[in-house]
Structures are given as structure tokens and as C-alpha cells.
C-alpha positions, 0 to 999 in steps of 0.5 A: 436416648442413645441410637446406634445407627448402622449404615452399609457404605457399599454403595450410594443408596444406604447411605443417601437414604440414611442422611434423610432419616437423620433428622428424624433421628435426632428427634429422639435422642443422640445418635452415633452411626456406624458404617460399614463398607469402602466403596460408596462415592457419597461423602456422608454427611453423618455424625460417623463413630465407628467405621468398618472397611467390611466386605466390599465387592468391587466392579471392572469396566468390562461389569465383572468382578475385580478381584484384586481390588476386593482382596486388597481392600 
């Protein structure tokens, strides 16, 4: 069986969450994953097919939002 995996890299949790599910995953048949999101600071140790920069919202030190770097990603 063929999985297509979904995954939000927007943040560490998805994806950490998702390499523990793998295994199980390729219990059931091949698996292509893709990931969507720029600013996870995991490096994903998944099998990734497709990848998507997505929406991301992305913080300044003071815990706003930093605009700019939201725009240009």
C-alpha cells in the first residue's frame, strides 16, 4: 500500500511526532511524506517527497510577530 503522509513543519512537534509514527507506518506499505512549512528547527529524518514553504508565522525576540520575515518567506 502507498501512504502519503502529510506533516506541518511549522514548529518542532509535527514533525517529532511524526519520525516516531514512521516506523509504524512503514509497517503498512511504502510511505512518501510531505511537508509543509519553513520554520521548524528539527532536521526531519523522514523519507520527504514534496515540500511546501506553506504560511509560516515567524516571532521577534520581544514574542510579536515579525513581519517581514513572514512576507519574505
Amino acid at each position: 500500500m502507498k501512504i502519503f503522509y502529510a506533516v506541518q513543519a511549522t514548529g518542532n512537534g509535527h514533525i517529532s511526532r511524526a519520525m516516531q509514527l514512521m516506523p509504524y507506518l512503514k509497517q503498512y506499505g511504502s510511505v512518501d511524506v510531505f511537508l509543509s512549512g519553513a520554520n521548524s528547527q528539527l532536521n526531519a529524518d523522514l523519507p520527504v517527497r514534496y515540500r511546501s514553504k506553506g504560511l509560516s508565522l515567524f516571532y521577534n525576540r520581544g514574542g510579536g510577530l515579525d513581519y517581514s520575515k513572514i512576507i519574505s518567506t
